[in-house]
C-alpha positions as CSV (number, residue, x, y, z in Angstrom):
1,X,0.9,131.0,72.4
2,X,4.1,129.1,70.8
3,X,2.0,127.9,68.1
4,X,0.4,131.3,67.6
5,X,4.1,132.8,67.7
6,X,5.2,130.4,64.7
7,X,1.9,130.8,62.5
8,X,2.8,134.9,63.1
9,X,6.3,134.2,62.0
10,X,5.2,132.2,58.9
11,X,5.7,128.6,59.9
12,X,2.3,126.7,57.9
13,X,1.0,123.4,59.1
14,X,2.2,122.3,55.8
15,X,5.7,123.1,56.3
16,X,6.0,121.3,59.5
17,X,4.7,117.9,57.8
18,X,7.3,118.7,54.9
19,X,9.9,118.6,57.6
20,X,8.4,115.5,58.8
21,X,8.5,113.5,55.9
22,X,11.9,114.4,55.4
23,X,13.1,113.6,58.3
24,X,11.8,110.0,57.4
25,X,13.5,110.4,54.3
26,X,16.7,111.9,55.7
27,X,16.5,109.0,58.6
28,X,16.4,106.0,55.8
29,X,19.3,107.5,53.5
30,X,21.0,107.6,56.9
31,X,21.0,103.9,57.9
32,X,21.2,102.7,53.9
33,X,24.7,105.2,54.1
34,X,25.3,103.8,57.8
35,X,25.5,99.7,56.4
36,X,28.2,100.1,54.5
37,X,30.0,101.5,57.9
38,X,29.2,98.8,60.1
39,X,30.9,96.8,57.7
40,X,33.9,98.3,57.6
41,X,33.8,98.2,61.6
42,X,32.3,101.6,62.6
43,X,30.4,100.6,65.4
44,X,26.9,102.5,66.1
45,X,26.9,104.1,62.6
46,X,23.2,104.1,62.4
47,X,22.9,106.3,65.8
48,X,22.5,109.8,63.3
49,X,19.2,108.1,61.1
50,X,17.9,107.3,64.7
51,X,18.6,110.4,65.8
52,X,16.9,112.2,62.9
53,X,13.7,109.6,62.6
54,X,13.3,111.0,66.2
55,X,12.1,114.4,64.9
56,X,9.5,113.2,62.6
57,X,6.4,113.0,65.5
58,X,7.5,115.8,66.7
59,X,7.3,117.6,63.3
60,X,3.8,116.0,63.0
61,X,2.7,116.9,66.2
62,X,3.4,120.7,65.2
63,X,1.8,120.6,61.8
64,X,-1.2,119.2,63.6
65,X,-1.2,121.7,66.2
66,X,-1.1,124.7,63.4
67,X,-3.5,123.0,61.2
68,X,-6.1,123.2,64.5
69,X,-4.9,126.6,65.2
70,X,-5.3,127.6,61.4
71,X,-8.6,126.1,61.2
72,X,-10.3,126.8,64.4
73,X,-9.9,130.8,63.2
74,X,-7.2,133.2,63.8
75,X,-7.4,135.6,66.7
């Protein structure tokens, strides 16, 4: 029913691995930005790329769930 909801409203299996891979990409520039704060004594400066390479399986997990619902035939 969700899934069916955010095919309805345009969301593609495709868009949800976009968001996926970006949030990889988003989580990386995030601890490369975060190592120049540890050094200057921010501690836990890295806790936002964690926080962010957290939504990646989730992403996936929907793009796989709409490419199933997108393949198996619309009802």
């Amino acid at each position: 029913m969700v899934v069916q909801k955010l095919h309805e409203a345009g969301l593609r299996s495709e868009h949800a691995y976009c968001a996926a891979v970006a949030s990889i990409g988003i989580s990386f520039l995030s601890w490369a930005v975060s190592v120049k704060g540890e050094k200057a004594g921010m501690d836990r400066a890295d806790r936002w790329g964690i926080f962010v390479g957290e939504w990646a399986p989730t992403f996936f997990g929907l793009g796989l769930a709409l490419a199933q619902y997108e393949n198996t035939g619309k009802k």
